[in-house]
C-alpha positions as CSV (number, residue, x, y, z in Angstrom):
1,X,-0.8,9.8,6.6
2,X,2.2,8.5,4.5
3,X,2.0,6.5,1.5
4,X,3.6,3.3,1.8
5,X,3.4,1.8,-1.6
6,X,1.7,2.8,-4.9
7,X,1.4,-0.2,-7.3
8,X,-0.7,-1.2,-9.9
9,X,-0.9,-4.8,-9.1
10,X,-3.7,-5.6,-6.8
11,X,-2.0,-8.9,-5.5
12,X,0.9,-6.6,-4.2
13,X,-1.9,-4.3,-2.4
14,X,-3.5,-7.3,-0.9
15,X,-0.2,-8.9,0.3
16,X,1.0,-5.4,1.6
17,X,-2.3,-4.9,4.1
18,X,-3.1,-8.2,5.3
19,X,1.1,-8.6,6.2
20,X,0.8,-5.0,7.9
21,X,-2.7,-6.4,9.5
22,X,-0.5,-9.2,11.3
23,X,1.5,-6.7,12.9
24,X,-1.2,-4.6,14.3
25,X,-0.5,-1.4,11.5
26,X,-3.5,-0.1,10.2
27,X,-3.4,0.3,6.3
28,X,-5.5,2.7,4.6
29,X,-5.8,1.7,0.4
30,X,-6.6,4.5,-1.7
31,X,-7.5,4.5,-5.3
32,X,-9.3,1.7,-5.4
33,X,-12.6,2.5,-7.3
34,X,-10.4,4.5,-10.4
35,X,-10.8,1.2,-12.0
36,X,-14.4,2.4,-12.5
37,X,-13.3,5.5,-14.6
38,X,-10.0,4.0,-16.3
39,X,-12.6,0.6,-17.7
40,X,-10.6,-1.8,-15.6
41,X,-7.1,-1.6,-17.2
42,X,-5.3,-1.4,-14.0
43,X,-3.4,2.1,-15.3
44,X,-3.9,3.7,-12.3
45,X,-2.2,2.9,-8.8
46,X,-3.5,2.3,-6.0
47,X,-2.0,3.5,-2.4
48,X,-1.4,2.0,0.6
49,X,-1.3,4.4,3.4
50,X,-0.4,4.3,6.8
51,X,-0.5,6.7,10.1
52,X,2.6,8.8,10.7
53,X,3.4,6.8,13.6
54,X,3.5,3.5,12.0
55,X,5.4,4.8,9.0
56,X,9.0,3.5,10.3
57,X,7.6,-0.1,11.3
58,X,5.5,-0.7,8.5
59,X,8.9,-0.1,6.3
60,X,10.3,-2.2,8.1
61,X,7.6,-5.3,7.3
62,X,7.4,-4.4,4.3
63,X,11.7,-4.9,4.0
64,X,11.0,-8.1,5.3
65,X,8.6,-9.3,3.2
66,X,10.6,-7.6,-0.2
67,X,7.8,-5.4,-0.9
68,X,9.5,-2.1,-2.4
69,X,8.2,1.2,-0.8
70,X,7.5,4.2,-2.1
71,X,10.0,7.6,0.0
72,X,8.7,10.3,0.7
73,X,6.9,12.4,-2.1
């Protein structure tokens, strides 16, 4: 698994998935329930993840769409 973008904004996250939904990438979000320990602030990011092998395309949508990725960590 690759992370594909980490971002704070939830709108982004949603946007990000259901765009790599349309092209048949499965999108993994993690971080989602730190919300619960940080009180709802939104200082922690959440990460979209995707499978090795849909790395390359899901870059791709997501240059199409002008949603910035995250490289390689």
């Amino acid at each position: 698994m690759h992370i594909l973008i980490k971002t704070t904004d939830p709108v982004t996250v949603s946007a990000a998935t259901a765009y790599l939904k349309s092209e048949g990438i499965e999108a993994f979000v993690f971080d989602v329930h730190m919300s619960v320990m940080e009180g709802g602030i939104g200082a922690f990011p959440r990460r979209v993840m995707v499978a090795d092998e849909d790395l390359h395309r899901a870059r791709e949508v997501m240059r199409l769409v002008e949603i910035e990725t995250v490289e390689d960590e």
